[in-house]
C-alpha positions as CSV (number, residue, x, y, z in Angstrom):
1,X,7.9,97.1,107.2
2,X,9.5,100.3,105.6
3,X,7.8,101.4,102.4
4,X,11.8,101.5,100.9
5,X,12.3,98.1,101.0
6,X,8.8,97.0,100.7
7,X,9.5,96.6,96.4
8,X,12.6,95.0,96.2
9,X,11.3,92.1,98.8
10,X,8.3,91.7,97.1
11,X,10.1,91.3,93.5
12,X,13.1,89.0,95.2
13,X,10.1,86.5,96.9
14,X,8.2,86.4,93.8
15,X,11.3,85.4,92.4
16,X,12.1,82.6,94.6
17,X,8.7,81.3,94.3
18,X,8.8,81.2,90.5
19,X,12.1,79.2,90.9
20,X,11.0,76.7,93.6
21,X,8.0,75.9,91.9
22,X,9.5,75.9,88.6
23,X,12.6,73.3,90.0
24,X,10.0,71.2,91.4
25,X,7.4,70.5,88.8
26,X,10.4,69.8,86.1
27,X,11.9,66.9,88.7
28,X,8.4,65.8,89.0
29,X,7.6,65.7,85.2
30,X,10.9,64.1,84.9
31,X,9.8,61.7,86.8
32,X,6.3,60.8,85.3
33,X,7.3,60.9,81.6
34,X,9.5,58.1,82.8
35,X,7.1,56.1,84.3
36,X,4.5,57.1,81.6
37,X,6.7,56.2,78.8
38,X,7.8,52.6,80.6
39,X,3.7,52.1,80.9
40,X,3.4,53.1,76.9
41,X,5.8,50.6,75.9
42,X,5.1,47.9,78.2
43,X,1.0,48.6,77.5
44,X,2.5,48.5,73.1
45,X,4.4,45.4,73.3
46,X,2.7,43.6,75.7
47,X,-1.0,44.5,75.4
48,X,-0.9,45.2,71.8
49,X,-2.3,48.9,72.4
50,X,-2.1,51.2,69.5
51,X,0.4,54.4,69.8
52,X,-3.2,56.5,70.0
53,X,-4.8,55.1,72.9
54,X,-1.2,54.6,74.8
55,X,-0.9,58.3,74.6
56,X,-4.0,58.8,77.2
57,X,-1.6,57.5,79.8
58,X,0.0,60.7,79.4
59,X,-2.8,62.7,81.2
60,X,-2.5,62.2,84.5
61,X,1.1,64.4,83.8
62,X,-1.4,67.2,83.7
63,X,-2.0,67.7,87.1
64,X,1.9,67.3,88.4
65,X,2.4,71.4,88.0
66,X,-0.4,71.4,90.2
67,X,0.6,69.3,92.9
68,X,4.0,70.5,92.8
69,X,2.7,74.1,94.0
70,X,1.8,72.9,97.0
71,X,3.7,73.4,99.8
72,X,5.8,75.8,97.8
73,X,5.1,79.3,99.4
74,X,6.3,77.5,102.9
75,X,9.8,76.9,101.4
76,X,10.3,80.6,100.5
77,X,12.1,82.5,102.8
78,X,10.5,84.9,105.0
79,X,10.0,89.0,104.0
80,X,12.7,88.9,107.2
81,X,15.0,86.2,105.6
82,X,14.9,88.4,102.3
83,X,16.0,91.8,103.7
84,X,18.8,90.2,105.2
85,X,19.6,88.0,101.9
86,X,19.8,91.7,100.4
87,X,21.8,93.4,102.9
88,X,24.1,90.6,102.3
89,X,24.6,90.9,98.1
90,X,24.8,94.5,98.3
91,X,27.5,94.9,100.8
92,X,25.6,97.2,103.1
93,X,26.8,96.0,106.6
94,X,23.4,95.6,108.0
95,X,21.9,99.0,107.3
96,X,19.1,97.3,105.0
97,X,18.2,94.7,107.6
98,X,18.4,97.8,110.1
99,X,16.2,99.8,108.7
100,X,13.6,96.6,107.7
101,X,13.5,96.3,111.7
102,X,12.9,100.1,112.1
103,X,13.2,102.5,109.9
104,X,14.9,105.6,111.0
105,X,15.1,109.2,109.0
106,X,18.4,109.9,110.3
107,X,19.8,107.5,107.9
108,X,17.6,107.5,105.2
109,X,20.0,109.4,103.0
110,X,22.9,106.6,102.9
111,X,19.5,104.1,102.6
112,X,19.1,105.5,99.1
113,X,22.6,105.0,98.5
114,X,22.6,101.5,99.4
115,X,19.1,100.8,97.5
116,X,20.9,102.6,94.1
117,X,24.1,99.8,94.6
118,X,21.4,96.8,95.0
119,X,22.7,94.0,92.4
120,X,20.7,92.7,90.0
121,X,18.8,89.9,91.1
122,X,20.2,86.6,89.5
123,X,17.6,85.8,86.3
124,X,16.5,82.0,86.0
125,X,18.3,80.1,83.5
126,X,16.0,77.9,81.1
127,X,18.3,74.6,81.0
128,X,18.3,74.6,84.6
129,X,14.6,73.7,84.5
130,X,14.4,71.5,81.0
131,X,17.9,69.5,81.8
132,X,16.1,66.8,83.8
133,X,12.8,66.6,81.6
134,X,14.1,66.6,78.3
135,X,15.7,62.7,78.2
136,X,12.5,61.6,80.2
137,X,10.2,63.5,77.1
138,X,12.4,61.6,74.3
139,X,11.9,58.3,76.0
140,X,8.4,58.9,76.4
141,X,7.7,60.0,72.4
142,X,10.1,57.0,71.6
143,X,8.0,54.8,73.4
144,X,5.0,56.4,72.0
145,X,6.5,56.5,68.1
146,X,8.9,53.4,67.8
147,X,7.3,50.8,65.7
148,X,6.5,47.8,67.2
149,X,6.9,45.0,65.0
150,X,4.9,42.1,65.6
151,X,5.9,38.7,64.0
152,X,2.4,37.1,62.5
153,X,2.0,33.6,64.7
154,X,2.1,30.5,62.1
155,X,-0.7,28.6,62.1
156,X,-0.4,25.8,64.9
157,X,0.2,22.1,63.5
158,X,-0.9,20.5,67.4
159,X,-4.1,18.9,66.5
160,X,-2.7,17.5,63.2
161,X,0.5,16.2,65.3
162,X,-2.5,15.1,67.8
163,X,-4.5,13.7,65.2
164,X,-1.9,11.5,63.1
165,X,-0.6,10.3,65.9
166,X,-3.4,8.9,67.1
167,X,-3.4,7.1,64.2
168,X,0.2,6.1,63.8
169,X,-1.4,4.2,67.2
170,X,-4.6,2.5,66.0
171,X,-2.1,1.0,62.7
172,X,0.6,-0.1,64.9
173,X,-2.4,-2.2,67.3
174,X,-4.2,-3.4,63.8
175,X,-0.6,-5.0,63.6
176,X,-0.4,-6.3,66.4
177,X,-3.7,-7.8,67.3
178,X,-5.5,-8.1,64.1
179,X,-5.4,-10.5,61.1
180,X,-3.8,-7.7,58.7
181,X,-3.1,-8.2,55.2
182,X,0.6,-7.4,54.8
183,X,0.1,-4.8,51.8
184,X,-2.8,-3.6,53.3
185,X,-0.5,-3.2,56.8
186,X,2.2,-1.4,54.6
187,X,-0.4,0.7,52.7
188,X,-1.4,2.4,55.9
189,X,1.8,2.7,57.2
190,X,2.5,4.8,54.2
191,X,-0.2,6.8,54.5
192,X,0.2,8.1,58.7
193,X,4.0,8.3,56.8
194,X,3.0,10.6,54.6
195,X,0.6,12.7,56.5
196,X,3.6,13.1,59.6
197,X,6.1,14.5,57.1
198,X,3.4,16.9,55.2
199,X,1.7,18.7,57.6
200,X,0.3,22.0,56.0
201,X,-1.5,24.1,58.6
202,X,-2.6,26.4,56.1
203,X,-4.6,23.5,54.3
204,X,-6.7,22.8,57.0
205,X,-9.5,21.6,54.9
206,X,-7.5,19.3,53.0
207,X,-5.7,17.7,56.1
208,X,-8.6,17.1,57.5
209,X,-10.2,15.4,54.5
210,X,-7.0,13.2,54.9
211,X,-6.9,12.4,58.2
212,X,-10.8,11.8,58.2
213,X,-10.3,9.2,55.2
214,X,-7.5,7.2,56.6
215,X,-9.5,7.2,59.9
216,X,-12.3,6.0,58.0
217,X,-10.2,2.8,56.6
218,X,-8.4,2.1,59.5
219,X,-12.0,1.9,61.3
220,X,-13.0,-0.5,58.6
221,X,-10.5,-2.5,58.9
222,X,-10.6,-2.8,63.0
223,X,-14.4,-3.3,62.6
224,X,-13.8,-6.3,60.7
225,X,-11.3,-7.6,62.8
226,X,-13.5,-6.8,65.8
227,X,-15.9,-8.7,64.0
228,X,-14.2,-11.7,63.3
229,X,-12.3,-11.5,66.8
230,X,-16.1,-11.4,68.6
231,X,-17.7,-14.3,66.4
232,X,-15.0,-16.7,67.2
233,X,-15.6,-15.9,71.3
234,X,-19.0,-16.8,70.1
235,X,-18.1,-20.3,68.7
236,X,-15.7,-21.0,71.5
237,X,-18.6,-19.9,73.9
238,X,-21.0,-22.5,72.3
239,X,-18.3,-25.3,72.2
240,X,-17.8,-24.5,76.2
241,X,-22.0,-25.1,76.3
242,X,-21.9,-28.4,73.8
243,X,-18.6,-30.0,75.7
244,X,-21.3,-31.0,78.6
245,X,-23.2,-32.7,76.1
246,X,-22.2,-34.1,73.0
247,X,-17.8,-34.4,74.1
248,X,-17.2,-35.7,70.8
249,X,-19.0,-32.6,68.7
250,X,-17.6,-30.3,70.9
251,X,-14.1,-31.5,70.5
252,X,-14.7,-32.1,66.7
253,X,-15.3,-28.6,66.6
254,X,-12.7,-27.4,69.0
255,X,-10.3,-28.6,67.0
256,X,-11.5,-26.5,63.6
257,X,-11.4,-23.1,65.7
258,X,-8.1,-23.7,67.3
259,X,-6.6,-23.9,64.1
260,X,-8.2,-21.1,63.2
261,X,-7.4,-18.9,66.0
262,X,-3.7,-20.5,65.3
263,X,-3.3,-18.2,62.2
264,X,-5.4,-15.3,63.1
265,X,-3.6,-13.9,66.5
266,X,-0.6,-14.9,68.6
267,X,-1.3,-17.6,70.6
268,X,1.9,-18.0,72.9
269,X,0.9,-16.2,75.4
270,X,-1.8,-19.3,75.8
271,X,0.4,-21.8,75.7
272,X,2.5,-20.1,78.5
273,X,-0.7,-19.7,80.9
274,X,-2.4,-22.2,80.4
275,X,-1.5,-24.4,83.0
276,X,-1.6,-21.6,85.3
277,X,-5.3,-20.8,84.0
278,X,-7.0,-24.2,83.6
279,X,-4.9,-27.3,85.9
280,X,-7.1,-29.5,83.7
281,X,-5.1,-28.7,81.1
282,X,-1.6,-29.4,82.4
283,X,0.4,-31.9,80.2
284,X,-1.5,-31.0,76.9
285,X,0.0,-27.5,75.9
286,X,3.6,-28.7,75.3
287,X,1.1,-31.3,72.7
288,X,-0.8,-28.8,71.3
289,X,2.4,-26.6,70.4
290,X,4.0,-29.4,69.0
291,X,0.7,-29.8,66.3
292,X,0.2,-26.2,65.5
293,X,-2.7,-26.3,67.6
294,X,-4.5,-29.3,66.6
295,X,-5.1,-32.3,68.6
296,X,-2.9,-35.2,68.6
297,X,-4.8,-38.0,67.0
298,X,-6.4,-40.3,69.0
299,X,-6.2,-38.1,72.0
300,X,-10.0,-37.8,73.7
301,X,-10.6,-34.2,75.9
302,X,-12.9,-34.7,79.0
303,X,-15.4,-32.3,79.3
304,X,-13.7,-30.4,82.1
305,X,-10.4,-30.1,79.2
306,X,-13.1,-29.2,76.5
307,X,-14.5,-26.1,78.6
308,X,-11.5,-25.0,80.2
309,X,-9.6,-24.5,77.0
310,X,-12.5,-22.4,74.9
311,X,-12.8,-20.2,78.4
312,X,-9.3,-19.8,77.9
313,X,-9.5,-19.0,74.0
314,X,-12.0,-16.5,75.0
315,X,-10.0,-14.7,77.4
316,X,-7.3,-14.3,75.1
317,X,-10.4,-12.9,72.4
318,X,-11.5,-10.6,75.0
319,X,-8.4,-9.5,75.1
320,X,-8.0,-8.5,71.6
321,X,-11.4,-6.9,71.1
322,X,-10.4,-4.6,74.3
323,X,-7.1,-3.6,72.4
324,X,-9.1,-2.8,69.7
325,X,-11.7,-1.0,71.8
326,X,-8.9,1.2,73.6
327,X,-7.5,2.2,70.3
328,X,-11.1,3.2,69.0
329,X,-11.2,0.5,66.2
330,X,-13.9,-1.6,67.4
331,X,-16.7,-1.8,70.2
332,X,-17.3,-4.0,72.9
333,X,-21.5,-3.4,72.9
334,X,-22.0,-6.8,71.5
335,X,-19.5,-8.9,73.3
336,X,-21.2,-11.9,74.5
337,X,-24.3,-10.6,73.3
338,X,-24.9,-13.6,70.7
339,X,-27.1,-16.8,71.3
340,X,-24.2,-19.7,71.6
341,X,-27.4,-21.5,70.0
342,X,-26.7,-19.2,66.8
343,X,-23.0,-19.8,67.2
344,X,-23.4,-23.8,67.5
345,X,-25.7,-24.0,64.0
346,X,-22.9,-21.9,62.0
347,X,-20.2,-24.0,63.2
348,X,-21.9,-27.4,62.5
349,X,-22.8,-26.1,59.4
350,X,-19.4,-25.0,58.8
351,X,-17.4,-28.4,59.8
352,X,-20.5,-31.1,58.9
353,X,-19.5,-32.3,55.7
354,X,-23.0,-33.9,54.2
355,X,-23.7,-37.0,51.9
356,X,-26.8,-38.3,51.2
357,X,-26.8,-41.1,53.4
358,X,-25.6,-39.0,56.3
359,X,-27.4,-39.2,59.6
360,X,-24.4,-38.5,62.3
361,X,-24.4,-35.1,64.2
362,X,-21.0,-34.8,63.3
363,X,-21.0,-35.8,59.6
364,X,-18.9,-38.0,57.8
């Protein structure tokens, strides 16, 4: 290549080189601190990452410059291409691009000339480069500097909602299936009341001490009827055992726990099944309704009518005590668990009115 031109090449390739790099690496950042910044602010709001740790994912911008030179020297244009980039700006009609091909002395004076008129090669303008970066780097230090505001979560009411109304549950079955005192009923109606509409999460200690109490009565209270509920289906057990024997005791006695059971628990559904459950009794629930449960006088059960019917009022027991179970206010460990030998002394001691003279089994 001729030594004349060998300067002004060199300068103008340089020049490109600088530009095509430079063009490149700012579309590039542009590009990153826009994904970098969505990253910050998704990895702030999302994630909960502080502003000083998101700003690590702003390294890997580091090494785009690098990247971006690659490849670059193979878009510049050729020491060839040059020369004839320069014969075109300075007007010389193919004398540059002549003599880059082969120099010649003869016209080495006009050469000069020609060199002496070459413009000014075009200098790089700054914006050019930082127009695409600079919105991406404001998004990014936004995303980086914004504050993130973060509303505190209230404490969660679930397991007191859970809790009460659990026992909004285990009241409305006392009413249902136990023998409830009606202030007592209305006294712990108030109380679920008055735990539902005052929940206080930030309290736990005292909510709990609430809900723990109430749990603690309402327990009592089902024990008892549990109680009660499995000591009669151990009376009308024994009176199923004693109607094979002694018919007249075991009716005597029938009759004491059917009233009983009369104004302890609902016993329609009885009457409706009976004849369904026990064909020995059909004809004699339409009589016991009429008498509130009690015999009609002079009427004498058979042995088959005694049995049936205290199976049938222990069905209808065993079906409260597993209400109660279900609703955690009782437990069904000790059902039929008693000696119906036990149960028969307490109820002849309980319906065998004594005198001195008195020698019956079923008193006088």
């Amino acid at each position: 290549m001729a030594s004349r031109l060998d300067r002004p090449l060199r300068r103008l390739r340089r020049q490109l080189t600088l530009a095509i790099w430079l063009g490149r690496s700012a579309r590039w950042l542009a590009l990153g601190l826009a994904v970098s910044g969505a990253a910050i602010l998704i990895a702030r709001v999302a994630f909960e990452v502080e502003a000083e740790r998101a700003l690590w994912l702003l390294a890997p911008l580091a090494v785009l410059p690098l990247l971006a030179w690659i490849g670059v020297r193979d878009r510049v244009p050729s020491e060839q291409g040059a020369a004839a980039w320069l014969d075109l700006r300075s007007g010389a009609s193919g004398l540059l691009l002549a003599d880059y091909e082969r120099a010649d002395e003869r016209w080495a004076p006009r050469f000069d000339r020609q060199l002496d008129r070459l413009p000014e090669l075009p200098s790089m303008r700054v914006e050019a480069f930082t127009r695409p970066v600079l919105p991406a780097l404001g998004f990014a230090v936004l995303a980086l500097l914004v504050p993130i505001s973060r509303a505190e979560p209230g404490a969660s009411t679930s397991f007191f909602d859970r809790a009460i109304e659990a026992l909004a549950g285990q009241v409305e079955t006392l009413a249902d299936v136990a023998e409830l005192d009606e202030t007592v009923g209305r006294e712990l109606e108030r109380r679920v009341q008055e735990l539902a509409e005052n929940v206080d999460p930030d309290r736990p200690e005292a909510m709990l001490e609430a809900i723990d109490s109430l749990r603690k009565d309402l327990g009592r209270e089902g024990q008892q009827a549990g109680e009660k509920a499995q000591e009669m289906f151990d009376r009308f057990g024994a009176i199923a055992e004693q109607s094979g024997l002694t018919p007249a005791l075991a009716q005597e006695l029938l009759e004491g726990q059917l009233g009983e059971l009369a104004t302890s628990t609902n016993f329609s559904e009885l009457l409706s099944e009976m004849q369904k459950v026990a064909p020995e009794l059909q004809g004699l629930s339409e009589r016991l309704g009429q008498g509130g449960f009690e015999l009609p006088k002079g009427i004498e059960l058979t042995p088959e009518q005694l049995k049936a019917l205290s199976r049938l009022a222990q069905s209808q027991l065993r079906g409260k005590l597993g209400e109660l179970s279900l609703a955690g206010l009782a437990n069904l460990d000790g059902l039929m668990a008693g000696d119906p030998r036990d149960a028969l002394a307490k109820l002849i001691e309980q319906f065998h009115e004594h005198d001195e003279d008195c020698t019956k089994p079923g008193g006088t």
